[in-house]
C-alpha positions as CSV (number, residue, x, y, z in Angstrom):
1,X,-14.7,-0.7,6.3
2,X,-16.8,-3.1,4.8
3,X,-16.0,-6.3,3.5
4,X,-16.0,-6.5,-0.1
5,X,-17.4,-10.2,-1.9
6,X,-16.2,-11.0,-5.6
7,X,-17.5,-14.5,-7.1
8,X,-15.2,-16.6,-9.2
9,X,-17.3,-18.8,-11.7
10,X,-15.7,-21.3,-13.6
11,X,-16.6,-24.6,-15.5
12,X,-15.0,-26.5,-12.6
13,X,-15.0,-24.4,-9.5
14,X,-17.2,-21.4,-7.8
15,X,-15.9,-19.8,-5.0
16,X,-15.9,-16.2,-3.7
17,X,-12.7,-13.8,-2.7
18,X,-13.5,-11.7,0.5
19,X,-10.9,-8.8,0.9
20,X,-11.7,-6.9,3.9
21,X,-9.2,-5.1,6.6
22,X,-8.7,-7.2,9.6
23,X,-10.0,-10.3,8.3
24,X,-7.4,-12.8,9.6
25,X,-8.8,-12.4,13.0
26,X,-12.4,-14.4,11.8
27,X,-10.6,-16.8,9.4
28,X,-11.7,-19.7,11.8
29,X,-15.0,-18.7,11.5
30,X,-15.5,-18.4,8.3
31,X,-13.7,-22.1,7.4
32,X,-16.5,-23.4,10.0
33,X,-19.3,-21.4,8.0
34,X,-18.2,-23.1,4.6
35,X,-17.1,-26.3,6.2
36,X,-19.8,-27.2,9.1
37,X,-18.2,-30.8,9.4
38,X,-14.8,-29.4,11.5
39,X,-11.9,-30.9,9.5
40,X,-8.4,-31.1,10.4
41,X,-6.7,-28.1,9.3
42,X,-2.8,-27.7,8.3
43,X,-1.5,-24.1,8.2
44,X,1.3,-24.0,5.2
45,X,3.6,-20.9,5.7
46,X,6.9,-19.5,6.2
47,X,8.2,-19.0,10.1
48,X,8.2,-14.8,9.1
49,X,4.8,-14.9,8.4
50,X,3.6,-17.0,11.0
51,X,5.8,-14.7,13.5
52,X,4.1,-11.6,12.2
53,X,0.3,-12.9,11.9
54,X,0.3,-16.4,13.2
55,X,-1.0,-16.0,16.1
56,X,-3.9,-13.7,14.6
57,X,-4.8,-16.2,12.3
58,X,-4.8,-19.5,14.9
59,X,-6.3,-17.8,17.5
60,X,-9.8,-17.8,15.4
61,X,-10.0,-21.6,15.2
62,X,-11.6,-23.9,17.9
63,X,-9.3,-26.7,17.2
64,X,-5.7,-25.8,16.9
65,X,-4.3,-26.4,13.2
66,X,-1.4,-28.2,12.3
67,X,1.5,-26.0,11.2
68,X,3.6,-26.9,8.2
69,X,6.5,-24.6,8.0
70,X,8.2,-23.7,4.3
71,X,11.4,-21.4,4.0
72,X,10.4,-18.0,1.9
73,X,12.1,-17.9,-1.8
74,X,11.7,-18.6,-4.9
75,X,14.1,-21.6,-4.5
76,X,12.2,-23.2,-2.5
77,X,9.2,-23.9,-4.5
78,X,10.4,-27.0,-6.1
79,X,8.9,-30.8,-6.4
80,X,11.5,-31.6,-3.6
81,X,9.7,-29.5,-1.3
82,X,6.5,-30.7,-2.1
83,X,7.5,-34.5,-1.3
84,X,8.5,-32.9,1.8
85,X,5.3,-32.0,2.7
86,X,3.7,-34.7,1.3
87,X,5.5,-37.0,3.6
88,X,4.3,-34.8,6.5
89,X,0.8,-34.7,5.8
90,X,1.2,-38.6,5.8
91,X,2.8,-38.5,9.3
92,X,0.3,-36.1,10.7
93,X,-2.6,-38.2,9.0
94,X,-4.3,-35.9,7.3
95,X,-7.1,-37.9,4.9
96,X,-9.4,-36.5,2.4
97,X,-11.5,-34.3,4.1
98,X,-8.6,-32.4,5.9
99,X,-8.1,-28.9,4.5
100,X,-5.1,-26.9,3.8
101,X,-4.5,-23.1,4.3
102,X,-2.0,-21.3,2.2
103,X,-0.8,-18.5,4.8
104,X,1.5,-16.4,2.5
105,X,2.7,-14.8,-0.7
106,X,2.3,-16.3,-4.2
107,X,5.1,-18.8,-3.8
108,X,3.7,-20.9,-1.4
109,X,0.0,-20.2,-3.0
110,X,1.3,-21.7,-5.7
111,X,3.0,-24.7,-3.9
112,X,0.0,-25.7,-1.0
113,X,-2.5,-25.4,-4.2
114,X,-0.3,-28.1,-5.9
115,X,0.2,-29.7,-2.6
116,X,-3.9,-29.7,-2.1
117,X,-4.1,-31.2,-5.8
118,X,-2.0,-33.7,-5.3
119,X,-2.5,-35.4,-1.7
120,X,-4.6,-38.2,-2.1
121,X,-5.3,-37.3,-5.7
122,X,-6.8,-33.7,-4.4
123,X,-8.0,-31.9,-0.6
124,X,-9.4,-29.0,-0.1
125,X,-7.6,-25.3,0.5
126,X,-8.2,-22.1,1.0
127,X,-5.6,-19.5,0.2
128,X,-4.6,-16.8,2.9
129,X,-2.5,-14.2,0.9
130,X,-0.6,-12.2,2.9
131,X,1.3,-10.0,-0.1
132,X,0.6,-7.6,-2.3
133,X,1.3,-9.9,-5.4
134,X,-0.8,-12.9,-3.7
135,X,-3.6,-10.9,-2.6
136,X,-4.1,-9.3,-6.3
137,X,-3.3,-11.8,-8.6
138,X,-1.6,-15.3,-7.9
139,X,-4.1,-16.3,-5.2
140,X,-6.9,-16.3,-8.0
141,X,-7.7,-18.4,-10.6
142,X,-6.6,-21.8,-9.8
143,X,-2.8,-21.8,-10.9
144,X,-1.0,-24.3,-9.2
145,X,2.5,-25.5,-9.1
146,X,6.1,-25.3,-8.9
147,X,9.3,-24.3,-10.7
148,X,11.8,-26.8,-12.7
149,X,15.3,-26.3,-14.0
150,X,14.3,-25.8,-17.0
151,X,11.8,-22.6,-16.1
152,X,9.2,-21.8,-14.0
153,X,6.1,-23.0,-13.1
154,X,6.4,-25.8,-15.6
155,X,5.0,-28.6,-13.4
156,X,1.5,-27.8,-11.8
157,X,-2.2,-28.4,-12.3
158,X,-5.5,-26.1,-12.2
159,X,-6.8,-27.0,-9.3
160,X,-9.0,-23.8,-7.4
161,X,-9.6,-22.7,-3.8
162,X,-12.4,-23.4,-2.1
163,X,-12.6,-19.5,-1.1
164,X,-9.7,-17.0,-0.8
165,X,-9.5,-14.5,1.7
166,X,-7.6,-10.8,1.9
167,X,-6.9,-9.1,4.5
168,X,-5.6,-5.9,3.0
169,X,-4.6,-5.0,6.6
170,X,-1.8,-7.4,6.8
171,X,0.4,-5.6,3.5
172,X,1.5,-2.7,6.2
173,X,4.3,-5.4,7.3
174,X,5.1,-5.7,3.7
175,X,8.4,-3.8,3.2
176,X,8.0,-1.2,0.8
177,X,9.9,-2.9,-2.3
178,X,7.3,-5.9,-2.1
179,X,4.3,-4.2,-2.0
180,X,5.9,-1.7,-5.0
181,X,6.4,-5.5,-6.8
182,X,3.1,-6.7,-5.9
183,X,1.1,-3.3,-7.2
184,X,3.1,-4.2,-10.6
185,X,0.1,-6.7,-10.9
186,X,-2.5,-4.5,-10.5
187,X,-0.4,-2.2,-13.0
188,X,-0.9,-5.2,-15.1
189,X,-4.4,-5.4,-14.8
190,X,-5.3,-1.9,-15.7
191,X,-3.1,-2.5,-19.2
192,X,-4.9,-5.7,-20.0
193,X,-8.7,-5.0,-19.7
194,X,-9.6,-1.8,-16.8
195,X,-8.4,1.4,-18.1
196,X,-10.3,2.9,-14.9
197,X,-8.1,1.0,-12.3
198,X,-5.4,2.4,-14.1
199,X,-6.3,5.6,-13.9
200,X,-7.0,5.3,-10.5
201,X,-3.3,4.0,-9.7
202,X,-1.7,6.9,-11.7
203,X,-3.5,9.3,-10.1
204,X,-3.3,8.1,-6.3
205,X,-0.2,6.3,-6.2
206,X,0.7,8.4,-3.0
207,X,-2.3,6.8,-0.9
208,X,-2.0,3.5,-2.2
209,X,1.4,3.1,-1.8
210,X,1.0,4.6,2.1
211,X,-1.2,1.8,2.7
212,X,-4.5,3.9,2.9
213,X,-6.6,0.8,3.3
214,X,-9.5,2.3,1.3
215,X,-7.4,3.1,-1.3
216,X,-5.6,-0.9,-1.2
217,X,-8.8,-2.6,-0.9
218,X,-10.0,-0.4,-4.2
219,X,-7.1,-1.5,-6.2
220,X,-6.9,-5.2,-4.6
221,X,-11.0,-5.9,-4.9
222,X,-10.5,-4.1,-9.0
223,X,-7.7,-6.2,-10.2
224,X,-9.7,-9.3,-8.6
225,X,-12.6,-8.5,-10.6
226,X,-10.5,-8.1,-13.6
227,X,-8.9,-11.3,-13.1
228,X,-12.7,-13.4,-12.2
229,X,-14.2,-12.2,-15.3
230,X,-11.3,-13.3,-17.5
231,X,-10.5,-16.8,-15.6
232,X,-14.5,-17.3,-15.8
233,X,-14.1,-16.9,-19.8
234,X,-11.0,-19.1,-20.1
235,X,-10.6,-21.1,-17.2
236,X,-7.4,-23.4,-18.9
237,X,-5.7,-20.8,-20.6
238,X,-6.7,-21.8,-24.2
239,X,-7.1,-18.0,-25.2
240,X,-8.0,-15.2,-23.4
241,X,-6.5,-16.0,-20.3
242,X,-3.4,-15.6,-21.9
243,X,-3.7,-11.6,-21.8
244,X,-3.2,-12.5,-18.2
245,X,0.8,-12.8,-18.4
246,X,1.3,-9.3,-19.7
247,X,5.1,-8.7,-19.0
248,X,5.4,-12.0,-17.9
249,X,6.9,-13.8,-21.2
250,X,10.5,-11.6,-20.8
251,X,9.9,-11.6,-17.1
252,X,10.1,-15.0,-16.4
253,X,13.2,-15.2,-18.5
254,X,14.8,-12.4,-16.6
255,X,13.9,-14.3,-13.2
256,X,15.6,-17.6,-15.1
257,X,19.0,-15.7,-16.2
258,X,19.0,-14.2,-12.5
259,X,19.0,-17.8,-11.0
260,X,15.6,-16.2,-8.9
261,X,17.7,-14.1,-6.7
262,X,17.9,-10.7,-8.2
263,X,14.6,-9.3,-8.7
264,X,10.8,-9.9,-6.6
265,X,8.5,-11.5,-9.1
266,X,6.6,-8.6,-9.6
267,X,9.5,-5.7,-10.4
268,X,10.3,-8.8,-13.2
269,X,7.4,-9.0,-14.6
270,X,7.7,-4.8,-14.3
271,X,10.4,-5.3,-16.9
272,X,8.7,-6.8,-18.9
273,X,5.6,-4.4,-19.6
274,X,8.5,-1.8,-19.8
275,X,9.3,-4.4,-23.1
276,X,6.4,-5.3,-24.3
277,X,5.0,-1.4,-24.2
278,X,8.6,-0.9,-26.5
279,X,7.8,-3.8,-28.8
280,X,3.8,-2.2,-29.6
281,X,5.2,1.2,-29.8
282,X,7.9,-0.4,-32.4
283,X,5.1,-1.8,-34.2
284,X,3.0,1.1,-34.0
285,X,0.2,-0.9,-32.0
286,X,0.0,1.8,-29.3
287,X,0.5,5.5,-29.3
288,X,4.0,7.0,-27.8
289,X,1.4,9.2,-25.6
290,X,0.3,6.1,-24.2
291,X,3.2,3.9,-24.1
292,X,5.3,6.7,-22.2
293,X,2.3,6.8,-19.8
294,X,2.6,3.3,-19.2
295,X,6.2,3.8,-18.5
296,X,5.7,6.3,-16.5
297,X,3.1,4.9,-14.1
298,X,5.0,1.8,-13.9
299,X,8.3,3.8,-12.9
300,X,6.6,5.7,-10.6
301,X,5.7,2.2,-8.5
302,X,9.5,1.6,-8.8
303,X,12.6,2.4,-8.3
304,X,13.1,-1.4,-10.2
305,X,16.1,-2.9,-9.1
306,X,19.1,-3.4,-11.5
307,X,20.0,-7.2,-12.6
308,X,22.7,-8.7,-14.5
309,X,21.4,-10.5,-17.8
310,X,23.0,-11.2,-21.7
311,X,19.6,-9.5,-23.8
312,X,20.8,-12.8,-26.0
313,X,20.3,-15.0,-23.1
314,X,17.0,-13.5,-22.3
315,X,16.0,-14.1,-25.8
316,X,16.5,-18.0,-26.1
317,X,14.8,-18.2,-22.4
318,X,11.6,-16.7,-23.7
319,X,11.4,-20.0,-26.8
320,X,10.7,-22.3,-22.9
321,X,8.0,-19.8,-22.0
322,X,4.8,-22.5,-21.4
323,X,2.4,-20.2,-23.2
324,X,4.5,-20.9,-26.2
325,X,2.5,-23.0,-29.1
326,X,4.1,-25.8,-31.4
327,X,6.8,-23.8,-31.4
328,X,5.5,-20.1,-31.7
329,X,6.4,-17.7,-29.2
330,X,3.4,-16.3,-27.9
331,X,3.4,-12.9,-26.7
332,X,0.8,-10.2,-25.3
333,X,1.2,-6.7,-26.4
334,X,-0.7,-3.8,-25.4
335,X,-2.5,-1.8,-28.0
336,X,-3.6,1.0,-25.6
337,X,-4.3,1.2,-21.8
338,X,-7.1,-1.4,-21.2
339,X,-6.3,-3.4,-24.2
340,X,-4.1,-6.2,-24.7
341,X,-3.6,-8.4,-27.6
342,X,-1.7,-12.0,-27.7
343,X,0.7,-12.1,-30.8
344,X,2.2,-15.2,-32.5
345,X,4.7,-13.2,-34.7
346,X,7.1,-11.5,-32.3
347,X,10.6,-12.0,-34.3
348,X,13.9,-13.0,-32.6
349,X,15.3,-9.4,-34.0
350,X,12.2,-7.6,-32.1
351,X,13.2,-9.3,-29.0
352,X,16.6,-8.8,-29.4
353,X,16.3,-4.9,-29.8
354,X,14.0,-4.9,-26.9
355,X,15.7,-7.0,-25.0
356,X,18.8,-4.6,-25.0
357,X,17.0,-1.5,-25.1
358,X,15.8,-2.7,-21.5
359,X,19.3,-3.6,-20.5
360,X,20.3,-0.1,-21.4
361,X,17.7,1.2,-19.3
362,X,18.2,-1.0,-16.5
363,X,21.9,0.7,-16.0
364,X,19.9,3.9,-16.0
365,X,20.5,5.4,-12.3
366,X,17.7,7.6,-12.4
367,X,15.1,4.4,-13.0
368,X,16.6,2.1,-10.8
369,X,18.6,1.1,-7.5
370,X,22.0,-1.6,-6.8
């Protein structure tokens, strides 16, 4: 197959997404392409990645990179860990024209991005997504950052790529509940703004969850274009860009109330489209034909795991949400497939109905798995 190019435009930063099977192996050259000069290069993964497609990866640069190794998990992308690497950056002397590569899923995106914008006041990175969820959505756009107690990804900068590269190839190692979680994104997508990807995934979930690489590189290179055009509109998240965190608002309270331990990012952020689907239908912002097809489509890239929460607790973790506005809970609704809304006025007794109408369903055995 082909390799498929997709630019990202912003005010501050343009740089193109390849996705293309079997990438990893040219990685080296490509960095040399975009950066003629040879910089040092530090490799920040996990030691299951590297083990799987290290090797791959290393064996396309001339000079060696330095590897910086990060445990997987969501409790692991904290400020602490970020002073760790800080400090060994310093050791290794990397200066300001070394350049970091983000060899992983969309926590440690998220953390080498922040790493990159804070070394020296800001380096260069690439990310190398090797999920589902990376490779689709978090390795886009320029989000950076890491997770406090108080909620997630509350400290962080914008701070973009200088290219991200997908090798589709690479999600066959996935097991089969992360790349369900990840394909929640592109799920996401096809709600917000591409009523044609969505179709797509309804109608050839069996392929695309069997790895067809045509099929993955369709639905990975779709959701990318999706997420360019709006990140090109609204590179800071000021307004439309919000749309983006469809499902995310109860999601990243249910990840909150679960400590990070229960649930993969994206069957949270499943969740919570299953609620915000129930709160348009409520307000009679979306047809029940299309809100039970959004269920449906969404359940059928399940089985979403079970999770212990108090539908009260969930509701006071949304009020910390960061999209939230002098005090107004934001909130994105869909008002059909391919059109999303942000609301201001989503009441406490909304939430609270929703909130245990999804708990009720999450003890449903027929929906999802201990």
């Amino acid at each position: 197959m082909s390799s498929t190019t997709i630019p990202v435009r912003t005010a501050s930063a343009s740089y193109d997404v390849v996705i293309a099977p079997n990438l990893l192996a040219s990685i080296g050259d490509r960095l040399a392409t975009l950066l003629p000069t040879n910089p040092r290069a530090f490799i920040v993964t996990s030691p299951e990645i590297y083990g799987l497609h290290g090797h791959t990866l290393t064996h396309s640069f001339v000079t060696q990179p330095t590897i910086l190794e990060v445990p997987p998990g969501e409790e692991h992308k904290r400020l602490s860990t970020v002073e760790r690497l800080l400090e060994e950056l310093a050791q290794h002397g990397a200066d300001r024209d070394s350049i970091l590569i983000a060899f992983g899923g969309g926590v440690l995106g998220d953390m080498t991005g922040f790493l990159a914008a804070t070394y020296m006041r800001g380096i260069r990175y690439i990310q190398v997504p090797t999920t589902a969820l990376a490779q689709i959505d978090s390795s886009i756009g320029g989000k950076t950052g890491v997770n406090l107690a108080a909620g997630k990804n509350l400290a962080g900068a914008f701070y973009h790529p200088l290219a991200v590269f997908a090798d589709p190839a690479v999600l066959t190692t996935l097991p089969a509940t992360e790349l369900r979680a990840g394909l929640q994104e592109a799920i996401k997508a096809g709600i917000i703004r591409d009523r044609a990807l969505f179709d797509y995934l309804d109608t050839n979930s069996a392929a695309i969850l069997a790895c067809d690489p045509e099929s993955l590189t369709h639905v990975i290179a779709e959701s990318v274009r999706m997420k360019a055009t709006v990140v090109a509109n609204d590179e800071r998240e000021h307004g439309e860009r919000m749309l983006l965190n469809l499902g995310h608002t109860l999601g990243h309270a249910i990840e909150a109330a679960t400590h990070y331990t229960q649930l993969l990012h994206g069957e949270a952020v499943a969740w919570g489209m299953l609620a915000a689907s129930a709160i348009a239908k409520r307000r009679g912002l979306i047809t029940i034909a299309e809100h039970d097809r959004i269920e449906r489509v969404i359940l059928a890239y399940g089985p979403l795991k079970r999770f212990q929460a108090d539908p009260a607790q969930l509701v006071t973790l949304t009020a910390k949400d960061k999209k939230n506005r002098s005090g107004a809970r934001s909130f994105i609704l869909p008002r059909g497939i391919g059109d999303a809304v942000v609301v201001k006025d989503v009441t406490v007794e909304e939430l609270t109905f929703t909130a245990e109408r999804m708990m009720a369903m999450v003890a449903r055995q027929d929906v999802a798995h201990a």
